[in-house]
N, C-alpha and C positions, 0 to 999 in steps of 0.2 A: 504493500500500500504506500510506503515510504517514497518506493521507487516510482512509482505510480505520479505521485502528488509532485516532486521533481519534476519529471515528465512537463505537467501538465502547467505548473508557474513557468517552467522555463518558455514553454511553447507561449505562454501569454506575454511573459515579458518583451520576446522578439517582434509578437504584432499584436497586441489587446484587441484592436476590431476584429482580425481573421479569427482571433479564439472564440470572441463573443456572439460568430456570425453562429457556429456549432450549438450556443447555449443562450443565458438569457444574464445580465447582469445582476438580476434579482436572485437566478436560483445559483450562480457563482458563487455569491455573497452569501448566500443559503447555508452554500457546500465547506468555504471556506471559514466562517463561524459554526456550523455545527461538531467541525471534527479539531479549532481552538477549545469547546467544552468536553470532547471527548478527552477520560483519561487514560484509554489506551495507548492514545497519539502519543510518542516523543517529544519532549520539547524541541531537539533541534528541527524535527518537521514541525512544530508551530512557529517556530524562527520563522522558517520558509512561507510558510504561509501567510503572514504578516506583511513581505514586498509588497503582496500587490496594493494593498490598502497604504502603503508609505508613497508608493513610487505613481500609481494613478485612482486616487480617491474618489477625484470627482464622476469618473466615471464607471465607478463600481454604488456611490453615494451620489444618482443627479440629482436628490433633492434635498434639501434640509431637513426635514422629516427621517427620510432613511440614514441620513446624516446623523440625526439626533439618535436613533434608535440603536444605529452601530456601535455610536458611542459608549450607550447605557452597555450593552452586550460585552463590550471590549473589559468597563470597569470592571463589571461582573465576574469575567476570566481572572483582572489583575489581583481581585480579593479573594477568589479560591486558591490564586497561586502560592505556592511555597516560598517564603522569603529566601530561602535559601537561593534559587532560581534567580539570579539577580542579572543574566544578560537575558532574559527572556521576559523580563518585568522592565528593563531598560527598553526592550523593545516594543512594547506593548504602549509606554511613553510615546514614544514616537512614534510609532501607530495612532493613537488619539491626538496627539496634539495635529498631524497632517491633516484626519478626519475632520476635525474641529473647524480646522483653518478655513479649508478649499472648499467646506456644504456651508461657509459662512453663519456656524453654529455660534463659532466664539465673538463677533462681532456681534450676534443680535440677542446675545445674554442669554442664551437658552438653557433649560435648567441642567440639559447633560455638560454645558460648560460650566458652569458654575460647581455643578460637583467637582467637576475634574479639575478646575482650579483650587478648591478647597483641599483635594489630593494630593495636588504639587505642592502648595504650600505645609501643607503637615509633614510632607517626606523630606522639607529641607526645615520644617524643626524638629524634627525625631531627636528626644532627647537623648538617643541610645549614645552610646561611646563612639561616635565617629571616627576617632584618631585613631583605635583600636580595631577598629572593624573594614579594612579595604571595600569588600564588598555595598557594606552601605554609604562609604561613600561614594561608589561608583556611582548609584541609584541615584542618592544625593546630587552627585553632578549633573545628572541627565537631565533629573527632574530642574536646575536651573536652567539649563540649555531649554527644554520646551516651555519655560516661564517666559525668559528671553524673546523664544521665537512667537508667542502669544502677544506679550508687549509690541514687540515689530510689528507684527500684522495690524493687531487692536491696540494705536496709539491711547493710552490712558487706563488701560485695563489694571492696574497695578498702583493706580498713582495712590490710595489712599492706604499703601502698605510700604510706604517710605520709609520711616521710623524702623519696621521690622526689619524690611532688608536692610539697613542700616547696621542694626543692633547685631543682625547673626556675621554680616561682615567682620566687624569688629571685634565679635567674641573667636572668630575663626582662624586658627593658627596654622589649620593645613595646608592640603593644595586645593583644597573647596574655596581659600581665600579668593581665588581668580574668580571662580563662576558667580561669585557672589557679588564680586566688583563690577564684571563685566555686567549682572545684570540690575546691579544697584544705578549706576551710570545711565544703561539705557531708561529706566522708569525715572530718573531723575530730569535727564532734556524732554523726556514728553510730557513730564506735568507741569512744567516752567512753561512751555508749549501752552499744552493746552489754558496754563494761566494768563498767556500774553493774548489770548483768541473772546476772554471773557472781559464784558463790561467793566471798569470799576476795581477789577483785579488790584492788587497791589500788595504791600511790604507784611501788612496782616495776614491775608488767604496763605501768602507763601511762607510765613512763620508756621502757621496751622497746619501745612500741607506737610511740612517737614516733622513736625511736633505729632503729627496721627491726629489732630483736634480740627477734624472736618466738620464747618458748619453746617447747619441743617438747609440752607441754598444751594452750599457746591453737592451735598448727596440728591439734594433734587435733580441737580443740573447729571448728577452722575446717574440717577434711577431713567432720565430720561433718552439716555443713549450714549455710545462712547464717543470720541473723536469722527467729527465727519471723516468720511473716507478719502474728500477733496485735498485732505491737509497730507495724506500721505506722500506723496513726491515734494510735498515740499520739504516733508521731516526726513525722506533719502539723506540730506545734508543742506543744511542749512547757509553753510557759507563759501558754498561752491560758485554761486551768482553774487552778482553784484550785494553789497553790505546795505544799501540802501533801503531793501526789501526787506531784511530781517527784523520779525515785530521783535518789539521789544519789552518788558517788562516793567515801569516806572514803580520803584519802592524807596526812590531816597538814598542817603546814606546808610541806613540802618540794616543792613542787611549779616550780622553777623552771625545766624544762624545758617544760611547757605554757604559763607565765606568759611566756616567752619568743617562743614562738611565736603567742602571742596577740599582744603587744605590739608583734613583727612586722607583722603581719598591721593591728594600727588603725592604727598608725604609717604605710601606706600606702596605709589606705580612701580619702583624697582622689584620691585617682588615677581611680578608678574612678566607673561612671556612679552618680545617684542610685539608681537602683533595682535598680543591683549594691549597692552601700553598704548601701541597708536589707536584702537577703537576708545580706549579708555580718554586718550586724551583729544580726538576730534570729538567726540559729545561732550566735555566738558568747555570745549573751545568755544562750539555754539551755546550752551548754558549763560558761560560771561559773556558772548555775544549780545544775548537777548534780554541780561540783566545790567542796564550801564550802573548801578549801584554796586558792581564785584571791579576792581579795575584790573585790567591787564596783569597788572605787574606779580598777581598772584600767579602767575606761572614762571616768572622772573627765577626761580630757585632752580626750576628744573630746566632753564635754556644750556645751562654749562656742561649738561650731563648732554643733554639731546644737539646739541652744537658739535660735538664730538664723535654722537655714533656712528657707528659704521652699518647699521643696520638702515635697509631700505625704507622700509614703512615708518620706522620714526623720524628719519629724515623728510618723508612726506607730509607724517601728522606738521613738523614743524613749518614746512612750509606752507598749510595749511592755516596755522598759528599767523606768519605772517601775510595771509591774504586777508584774515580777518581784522589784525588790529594793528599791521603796516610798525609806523613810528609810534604809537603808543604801548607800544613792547619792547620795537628792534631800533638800536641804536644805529645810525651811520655804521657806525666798525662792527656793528654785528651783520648787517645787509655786505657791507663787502665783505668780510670772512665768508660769509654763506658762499656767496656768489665765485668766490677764488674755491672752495671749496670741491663747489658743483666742478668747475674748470679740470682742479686734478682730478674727480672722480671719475671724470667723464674718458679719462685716457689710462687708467689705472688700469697696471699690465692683470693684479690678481683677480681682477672682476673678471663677470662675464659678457658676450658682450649686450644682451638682456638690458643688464644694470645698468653700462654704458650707454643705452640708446634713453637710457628713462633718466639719466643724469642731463641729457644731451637737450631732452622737451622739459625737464624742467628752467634752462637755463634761458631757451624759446618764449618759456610761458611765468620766466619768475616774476614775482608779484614784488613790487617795488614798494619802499615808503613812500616815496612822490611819482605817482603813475603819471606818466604824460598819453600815453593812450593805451584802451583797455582792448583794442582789438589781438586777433590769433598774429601767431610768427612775427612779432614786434619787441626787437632785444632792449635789454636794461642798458640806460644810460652807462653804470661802472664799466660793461662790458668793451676796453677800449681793443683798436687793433690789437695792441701789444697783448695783453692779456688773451685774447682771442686765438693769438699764434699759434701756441700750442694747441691747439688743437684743429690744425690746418691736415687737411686730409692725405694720404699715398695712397699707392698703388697696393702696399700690404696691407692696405687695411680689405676687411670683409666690407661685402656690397652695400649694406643697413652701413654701416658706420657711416664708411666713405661715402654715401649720398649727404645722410643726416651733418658730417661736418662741411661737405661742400655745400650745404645748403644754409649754413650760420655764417661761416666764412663770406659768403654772398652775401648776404645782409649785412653783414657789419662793412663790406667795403660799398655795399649800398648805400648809407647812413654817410659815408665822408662827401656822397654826392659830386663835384663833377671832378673831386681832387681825384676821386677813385681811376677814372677813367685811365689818368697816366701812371698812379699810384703803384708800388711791388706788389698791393696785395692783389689787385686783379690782373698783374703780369702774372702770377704765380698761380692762378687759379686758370688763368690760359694753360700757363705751361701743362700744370695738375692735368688739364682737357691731351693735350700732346700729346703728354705722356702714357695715356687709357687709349687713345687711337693707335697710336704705334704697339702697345699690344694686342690691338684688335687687329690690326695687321698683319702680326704676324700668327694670326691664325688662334686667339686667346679663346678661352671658353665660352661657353652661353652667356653664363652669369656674367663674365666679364662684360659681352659685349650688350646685355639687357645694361648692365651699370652703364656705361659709358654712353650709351644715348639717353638713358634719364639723366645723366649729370650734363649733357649737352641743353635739354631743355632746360633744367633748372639756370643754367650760365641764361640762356637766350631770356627765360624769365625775366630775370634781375636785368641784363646787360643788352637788350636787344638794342637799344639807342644807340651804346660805343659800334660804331662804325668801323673802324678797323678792325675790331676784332669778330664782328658779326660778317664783315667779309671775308675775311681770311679762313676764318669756320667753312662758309660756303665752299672753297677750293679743296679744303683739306677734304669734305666730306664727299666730292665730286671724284678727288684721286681714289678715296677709301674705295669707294662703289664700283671703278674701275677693278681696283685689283682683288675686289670681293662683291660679285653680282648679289649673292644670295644674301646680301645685308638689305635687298631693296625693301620688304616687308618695314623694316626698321626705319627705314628713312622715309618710307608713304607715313606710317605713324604720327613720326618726328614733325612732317611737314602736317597732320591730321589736327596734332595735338595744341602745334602751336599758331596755328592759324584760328583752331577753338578759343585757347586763352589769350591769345594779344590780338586780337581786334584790330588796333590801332597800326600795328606793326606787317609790315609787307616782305617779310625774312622768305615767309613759307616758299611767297610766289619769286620769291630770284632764286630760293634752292632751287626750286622745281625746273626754273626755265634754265640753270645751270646745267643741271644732269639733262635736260632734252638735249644742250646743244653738244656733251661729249658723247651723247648717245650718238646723235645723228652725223656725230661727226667719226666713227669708225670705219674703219676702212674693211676688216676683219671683223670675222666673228664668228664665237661656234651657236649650234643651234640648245645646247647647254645656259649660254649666256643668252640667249636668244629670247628665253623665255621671262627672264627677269626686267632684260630691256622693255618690250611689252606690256609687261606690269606696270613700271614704272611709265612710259609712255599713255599707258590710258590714265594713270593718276593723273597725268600733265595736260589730257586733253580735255578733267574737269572743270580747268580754269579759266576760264571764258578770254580772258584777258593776255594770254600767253597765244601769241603767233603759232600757225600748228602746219604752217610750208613746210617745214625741216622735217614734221614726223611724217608728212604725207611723201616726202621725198624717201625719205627714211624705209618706210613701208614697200614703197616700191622698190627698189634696192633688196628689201629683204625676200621678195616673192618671183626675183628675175633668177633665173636656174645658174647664171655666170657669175652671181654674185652668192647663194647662198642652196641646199640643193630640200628648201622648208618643202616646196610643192610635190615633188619626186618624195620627198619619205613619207605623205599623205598622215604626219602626226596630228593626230584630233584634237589634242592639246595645243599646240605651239597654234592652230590653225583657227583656233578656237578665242586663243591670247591674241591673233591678228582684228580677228571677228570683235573683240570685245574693245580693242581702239575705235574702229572704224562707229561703232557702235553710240560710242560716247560724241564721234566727230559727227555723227548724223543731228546733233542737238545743238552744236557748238554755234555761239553767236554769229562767227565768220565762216557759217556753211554757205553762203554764196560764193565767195573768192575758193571753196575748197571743193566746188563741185564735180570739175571735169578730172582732178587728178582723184578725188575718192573714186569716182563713178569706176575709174578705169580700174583702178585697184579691183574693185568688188568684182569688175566684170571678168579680169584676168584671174580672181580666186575662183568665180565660175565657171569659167575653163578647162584652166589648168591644175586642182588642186586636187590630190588623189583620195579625196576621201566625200562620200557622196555626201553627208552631214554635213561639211562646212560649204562644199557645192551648192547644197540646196537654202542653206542660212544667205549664203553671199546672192545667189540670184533674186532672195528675196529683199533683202535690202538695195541691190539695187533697183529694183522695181520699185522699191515705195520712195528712193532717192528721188528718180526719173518721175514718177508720176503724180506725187502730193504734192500741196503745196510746206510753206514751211510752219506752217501752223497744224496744220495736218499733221504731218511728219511728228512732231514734237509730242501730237495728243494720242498717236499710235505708240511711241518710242518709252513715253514716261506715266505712262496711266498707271493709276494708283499712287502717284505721287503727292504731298503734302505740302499744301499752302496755308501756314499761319495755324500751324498745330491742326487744323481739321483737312480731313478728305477733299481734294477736288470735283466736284462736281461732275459726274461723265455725262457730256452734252453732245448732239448729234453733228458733226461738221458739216458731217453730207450726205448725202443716200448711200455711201460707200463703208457708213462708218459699223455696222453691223460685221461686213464681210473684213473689216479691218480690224475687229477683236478678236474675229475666228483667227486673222493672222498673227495674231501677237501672242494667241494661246499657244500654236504652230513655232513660234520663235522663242516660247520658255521650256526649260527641260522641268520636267516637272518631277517633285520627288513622290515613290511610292510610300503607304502605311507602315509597311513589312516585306521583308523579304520575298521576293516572286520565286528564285531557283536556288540551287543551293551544288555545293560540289563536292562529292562521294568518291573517296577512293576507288578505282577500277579493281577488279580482280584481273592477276596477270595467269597465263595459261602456263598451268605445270607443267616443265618442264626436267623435272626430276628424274624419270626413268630416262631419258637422253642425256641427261650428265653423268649420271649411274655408267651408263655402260662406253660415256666418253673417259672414264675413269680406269675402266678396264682393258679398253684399250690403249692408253697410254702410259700404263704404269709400268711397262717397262723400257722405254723409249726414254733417251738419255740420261740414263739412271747414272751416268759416270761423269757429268758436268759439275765444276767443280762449282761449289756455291760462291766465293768470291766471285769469279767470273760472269755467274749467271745473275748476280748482284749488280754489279758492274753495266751487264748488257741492259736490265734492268731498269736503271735507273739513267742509262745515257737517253733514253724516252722522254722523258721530262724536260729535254732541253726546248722542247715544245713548248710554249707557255699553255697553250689550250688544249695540252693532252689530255684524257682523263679528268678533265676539270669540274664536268658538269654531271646532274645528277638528273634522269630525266624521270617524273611521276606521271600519272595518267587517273586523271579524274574526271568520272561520267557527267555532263551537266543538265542537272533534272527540275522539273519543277520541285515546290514543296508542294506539304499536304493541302494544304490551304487552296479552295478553287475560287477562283475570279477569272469570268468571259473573256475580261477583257485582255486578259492574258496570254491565254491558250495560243497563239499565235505570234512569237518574235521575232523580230529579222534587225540583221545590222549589230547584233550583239557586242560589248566592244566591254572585253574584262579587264580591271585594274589593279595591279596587288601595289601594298606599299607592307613595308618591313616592319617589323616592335623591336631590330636591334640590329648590328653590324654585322653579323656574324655572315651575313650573305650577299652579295652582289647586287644592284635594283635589279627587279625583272622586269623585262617588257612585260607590254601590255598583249592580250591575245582577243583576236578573233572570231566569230563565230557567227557563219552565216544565217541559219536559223534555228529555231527552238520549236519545236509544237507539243504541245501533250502527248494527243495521240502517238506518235511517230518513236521511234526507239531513241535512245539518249545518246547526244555526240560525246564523245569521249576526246577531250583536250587533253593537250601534255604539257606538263609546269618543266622547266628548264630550269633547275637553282645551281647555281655555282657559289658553291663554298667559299667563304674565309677561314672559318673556321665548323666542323662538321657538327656541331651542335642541334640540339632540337629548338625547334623555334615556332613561333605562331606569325601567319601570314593576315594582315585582315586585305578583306577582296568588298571591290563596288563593281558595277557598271553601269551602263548606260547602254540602251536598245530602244527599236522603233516596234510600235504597236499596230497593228493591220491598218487603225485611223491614222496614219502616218504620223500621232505623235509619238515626242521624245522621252523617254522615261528614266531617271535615275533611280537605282538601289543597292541598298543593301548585302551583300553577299554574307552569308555563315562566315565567321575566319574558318582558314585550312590551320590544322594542328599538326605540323610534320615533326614526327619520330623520330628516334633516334638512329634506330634500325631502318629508317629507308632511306639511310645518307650511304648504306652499306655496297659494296661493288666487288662484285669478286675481283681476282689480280688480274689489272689490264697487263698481259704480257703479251709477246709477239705471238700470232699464230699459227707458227712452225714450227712452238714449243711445244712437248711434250710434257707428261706427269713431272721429269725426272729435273725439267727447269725451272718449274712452280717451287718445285720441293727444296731445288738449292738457293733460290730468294727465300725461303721461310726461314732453312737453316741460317744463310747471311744475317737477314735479318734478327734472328732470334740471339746470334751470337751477339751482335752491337747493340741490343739492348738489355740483353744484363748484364752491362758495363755499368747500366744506370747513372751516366752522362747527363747534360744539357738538359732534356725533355723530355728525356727516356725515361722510362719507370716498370716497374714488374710489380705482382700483386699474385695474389691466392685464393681465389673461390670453393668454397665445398657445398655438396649438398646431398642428401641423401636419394638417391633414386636407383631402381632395380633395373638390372641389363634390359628389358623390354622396355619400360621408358627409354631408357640412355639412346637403345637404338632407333625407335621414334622417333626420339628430340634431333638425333642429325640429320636422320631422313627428310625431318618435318625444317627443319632451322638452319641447317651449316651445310649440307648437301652441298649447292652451288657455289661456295664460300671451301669447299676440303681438297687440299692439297694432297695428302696421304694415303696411303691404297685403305680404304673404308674396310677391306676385310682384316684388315689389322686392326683386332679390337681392343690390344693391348694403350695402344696410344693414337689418337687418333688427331690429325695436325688440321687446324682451321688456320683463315688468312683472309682479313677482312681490309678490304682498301675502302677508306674514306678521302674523296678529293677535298683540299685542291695534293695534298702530299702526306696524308695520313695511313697507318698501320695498327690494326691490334692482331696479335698473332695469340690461337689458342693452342693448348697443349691438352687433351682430354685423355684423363686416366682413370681405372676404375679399382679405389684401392679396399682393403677389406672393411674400413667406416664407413667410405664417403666415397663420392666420385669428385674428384678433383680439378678443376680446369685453371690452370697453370697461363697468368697471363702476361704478355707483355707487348708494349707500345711506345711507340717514340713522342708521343704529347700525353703529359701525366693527369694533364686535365681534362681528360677523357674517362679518367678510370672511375668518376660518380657514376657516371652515364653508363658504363661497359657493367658497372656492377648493379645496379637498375635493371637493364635489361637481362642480364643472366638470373637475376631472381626472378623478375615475371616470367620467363619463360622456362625455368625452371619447377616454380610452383603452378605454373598451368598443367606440366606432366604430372606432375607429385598427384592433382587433383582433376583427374580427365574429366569435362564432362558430361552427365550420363544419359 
């Protein structure tokens, strides 16, 4: 039953709706309180059955009513329980205080809350021997923490039990001191609160409040509900916003029964952990925030302690301290202390760099005694160059650092205004920029090169004005793109990003028209780089304002067979990247001056482009070039476009304009819901009894060659780069199960893989003239050429034409390739006989256990009887066995993995175990080799039946 109830939490926790869809919430809640009162049950399975009511209350309780009733039910258990039982009475705590919270029990006074606060308070004055007894105070603790977490929810719940938790504070010497502080603290700012919220309040109510002597008004004002629920975000923290807003308290001077219990309470924050200390002291911060009768200076004791820590969150609490009371706390030389502070901490080699990034916003966001403006990323006056130096960013620093200091750095040589311009510190912040390109240059990482164009934009941020150096940027970033195409994505961004934020600034459009003009000015080029130019050329034909001769010139250049051989390799892509310039120039302000060389263009891709897809796109643009007007054009080209945040209106141009959305549906690839076909390994035709007795015939033919030699002859094949390199599969292409009409029927099929890792060469794209249901399934063949022979996953899309001549994009299954189908028996000459194969095994077998460079040997055992044994090679190593098979003493395999890989087996059958004795020349093979001889090892162990 244990296992059972396991089961069935675990299954809820993963998806609560799918479990609830089985059952009913009600008889859940049923199942799981009947078998809390059962005492057969375990306690640890009542542990368990407790998450669900912690973890999702409200929807095991959707109403308050079954909320309340849970409740009752839950004390019920806690009062049978054995005290003994004290992590399971801890839990049942918190079981009810969750309940309470989220059916909005405990806000509306309902009587199962009020017991249960009556509970908690009596288990943290249980006058048993605490100090003596671990156990109860564990309970003890708990029971503070769900008081706490009752107070936060229901600001005021508590307030008229100040004095108490006072008194047990104070009598408390253990480690109950904390919980009792932490929650003396929180019930102390919500009744100050809730007193700044009441008429009239004053230096009296809050005497009384602290003293337990509640008048017979404030218990009215308290029988008639808690704290509205509006005031909650503002009691989150009080002195995060502006100081202006925070109510305040009027009591005069006289206030020395709060000033007392304040001074309490610092007088014995060292006791307590650092991150009780900072809650302890941000609620006591807003307290004398909201009392001007407590002054500041009561925390004056504990600045010398908290000015010194090294700990994170009390360095917060303080700087919290001074957002709230500025210069009536912090003196001049404590504000620069702080501030020089922040400076080393922010570069400190022992931090992490977490700590550093939060040293680095607070220096951004520190709260000054004389604010001159409250707005984000606006540095403190102290913070001069000089001071600021050190923390001037390199190349070793991580990506988060080195933005975050080139982004301060930038601001402070902001601030010097136009001295900056000629200034070292924004020479040095260029240079900082060089220095991140020249490693991008030479080929630096992702991250490196994500950093280095966000620290370009942030420079253009701050500096787009300085003219020298926003020009000079421009050439550097025109050379970069030359000697690295595939940075273009980066630089459409860059021009994306900053054309969004600087408005004002016309940077974007001289990048842009800079890279048109090294584009079009090439002489050379491969159809690699082919594709990026493209890219970036239709970016450059978005901007109305950029001349677009040079790309039209550009274009044609790229589609003439003497210049480039795009038309001849009939790529859907590169052809498609053409398609998608011309595309944007059909809309461009100066499509009249650019009519007769587009026209020509589109009509020469209608021609001459070997692929009927871009054929039929290109005649069709040029037909709506030649025949609309340009009003036309633009409402066939951009429909669905947005003017001034709403939809444009589709209105009829012309009696044409009908047949002019059937074309525009005709010119979008549209994507499917779900996968239409899917690709299935082929079965290959056994060939087993014909290697069999190619075995016997040649096992005695050149039996006297010597293995050097035949090693030698061997391996002088390879001087081939493309010998043996490729690995060819064959997989059937079927539909799935799933029937849609409009399917059954594809032509023009055009499959795409792209890689999850390096380990293998790009593959083309493949072919496939048509698909039908009916009709038997074509069987494709995948070409992968190895780097390295590992298993990998391929994900696959394509794109196909529907019987209605539209164009369809989808999904494909990824292909999972094995480990085992990288495997090839030994490409050796075929003049070889058994006796040549046999001396490459032995060659090889000898130079690798030398265990060398990459060479490695290893030892497999497993149990199986001669009639498996002989199975598994007939079934597995057959086409793969060098050694005469009737030799069942030892039996010799020889598996070739391209592009120059070896695993050689050795098969013994000794009197434990059968043995397979292995060695290979890359050792990073041997997870993999030892994978596969276990599955296919335990598949014989377990035929099945």
């Amino acid at each position: 039953m244990a296992a059972n109830w396991a089961e069935r939490i675990s299954a809820f926790s993963r998806s609560p709706t799918r479990f609830l869809s089985g059952t009913t919430a009600e008889a859940f809640l049923a199942e799981l309180l009947r078998e809390l009162r059962d005492d057969r049950a375990s306690y640890s399975v009542k542990v368990l059955l407790l998450s669900p009511l912690c973890e999702h209350p409200t929807l095991l309780c959707p109403s308050d009513s079954v909320g309340e009733e849970t409740a009752l039910e839950l004390m019920s258990v806690f009062a049978q329980c054995p005290p003994k039982l004290v992590g399971f009475r801890c839990h049942l705590l918190l079981a009810l205080t969750s309940v309470l919270i989220c059916t909005s029990c405990a806000s509306g006074r309902s009587r199962a809350s009020q017991d249960f606060l009556d509970l908690l308070l009596q288990i943290i004055q249980d006058p048993s021997d605490l100090h003596s007894d671990g156990s109860l105070r564990s309970i003890c603790a708990t029971a503070c923490d769900c008081l706490r977490e009752l107070e936060a929810c229901c600001p005021g719940l508590l307030s008229q039990r100040l004095e108490l938790l006072c008194g047990l504070r104070q009598q408390e010497t253990s480690r109950l001191h904390q919980p009792y502080a932490a929650l003396q603290t929180l019930v102390l700012r919500n009744a100050v609160y809730q007193l700044t919220q009441e008429k009239g309040a004053g230096a009296e109510h809050l005497k009384a409040l602290l003293g337990g002597i509640t008048s017979v008004a404030w218990e009215a004002d308290q029988d008639s509900g808690l704290m509205n629920n509006k005031d909650s975000a503002i009691l989150s923290s009080l002195i995060l916003g502006p100081m202006g807003v925070v109510p305040t308290l009027q009591t005069g001077p006289d206030c020395k029964e709060l000033r007392s219990v304040l001074s309490s309470l610092l007088e014995e924050s060292y006791l307590l952990t650092p991150l009780c200390q900072a809650a302890l002291l941000h609620r006591l911060t807003e307290v004398v925030a909201m009392v001007p009768g407590i002054p500041p200076a009561i925390f004056r004791a504990q600045l010398l302690r908290l000015l010194g820590t090294s700990e994170v969150c009390l360095l917060h609490a303080t700087l919290l301290m001074k957002c709230a009371y500025t210069d009536s706390l912090f003196s001049a030389e404590d504000e620069a202390f702080i501030l020089k502070r922040l400076v080393v901490l922010s570069q400190h080699p022992r931090l992490t760099a977490p700590e550093k990034l939060f040293y680095m916003d607070c220096i951004l966001h520190f709260p000054e005694n004389r604010p001159i403006d409250s707005g984000d990323d606006t540095l403190p006056v102290l913070l001069t160059p000089r001071l600021a130096s050190a923390l001037a960013p390199t190349v070793f620093n991580d990506s988060a650092t080195l933005l975050s200091r080139f982004n301060l750095l930038s601001l402070v040589h902001l601030e010097e205004g136009e001295e900056a311009e000629e200034g070292q510190g924004l020479e040095y912040l260029y240079e900082h920029l060089t220095s991140l390109l020249y490693i991008v240059e030479n080929r630096g990482s992702r991250e490196i090169v994500v950093t280095f164009f966000r620290a370009v934009f942030l420079f253009l941020f701050y500096f787009h004005h300085v003219e020298r150096y926003s020009t000079s940027l421009t050439e550097q970033l025109c050379k970069l793109y030359l000697h690295h195409t595939h940075l273009a994505p980066h630089l459409i961004n860059l021009a994306d990003q900053t054309q969004d934020r600087l408005s004002e600034s016309n940077w974007a459009v001289g990048l842009l028209t800079a890279l048109q003009k090294v584009i079009t000015s090439l002489t050379q080029l491969s159809l690699k780089d082919l594709k990026w130019h493209l890219k970036m050329l239709g970016r450059v034909a978005e901007e109305g304002e950029i001349p677009q001769r040079n790309t039209l010139s550009f274009l044609s250049r790229v589609i003439t067979p003497s210049f480039s051989s795009l038309c001849e390799s009939g790529d859907w892509r590169q052809g498609n990247n053409v398609l998608g310039v011309c595309r944007r120039l059909l809309v461009h302000p100066s499509l009249d001056s650019l009519l007769i060389p587009l026209a020509d263009i589109l009509q020469h891709l209608a021609r001459c482009y070997r692929d009927t897809d871009i054929q039929d796109h290109a005649r069709l643009y040029y037909t709506l070039l030649t025949t609309l007007s340009r009003e036309k054009l633009a409402g066939v080209m951009m429909q669905g476009a947005t003017e001034g945040g709403r939809e444009v209106k589709k209105r009829s141009l012309s009696s044409l304009m009908s047949e002019g959305e059937e074309l525009t549906s005709l010119l979008t690839i549209h994507q499917t819901e779900k996968a239409i076909f899917r690709l299935t390994e082929a079965q290959s035709d056994p060939q087993q009894e014909s290697k069999e007795s190619d075995l016997h015939q040649d096992k005695v033919e050149n039996c006297a060659e010597e293995a050097n030699a035949a090693l030698e002859a061997y391996r002088a094949q390879f001087s081939d780069p493309s010998f043996a390199s490729e690995v060819t599969l064959k997989y059937q292409l079927a539909h799935t199960v799933g029937h849609d009409s409009r399917f059954d029927q594809l032509f023009s099929i055009r499959l795409h893989f792209s890689l999850t890792d390096n380990h293998y060469e790009k593959l083309h794209d493949i072919s496939v003239p048509c698909l039908f249901r009916e009709r038997p399934s074509p069987v494709v063949q995948l070409r992968l050429k190895p780097r390295q022979p590992y298993p990998t996953t391929l994900h696959a899309s394509a794109i196909f034409t529907t019987q209605d001549g539209m164009s369809w994009h989808t999904a494909v299954p990824d292909i999972h390739v094995a480990f085992e189908q990288t495997f090839m028996p030994l490409p050796s000459p075929q003049t070889w006989g058994q006796g040549g194969k046999l001396g490459v095994f032995e060659g090889l077998w000898e130079e690798m256990c030398t265990e060398k460079e990459e060479r490695a040997i290893s030892l497999f055992c497993c149990q199986l009887e001669e009639a498996a044994l002989n199975a598994l090679v007939r079934k597995r190593f057959l086409p793969y066995l060098v050694s005469d098979p009737s030799h069942k003493d030892e039996l010799k395999v020889l598996f070739f993995l391209p592009p120059q890989c070896h695993i050689l087996l050795k098969i013994m059958s000794k009197e434990d175990a059968v043995h397979f004795n292995i060695a290979t020349d890359n050792w990073q093979l041997l997870p993999h080799i030892g994978s596969y001889l276990l599955t296919i090892t335990a598949a014989q162990e377990h035929p099945p039946s």
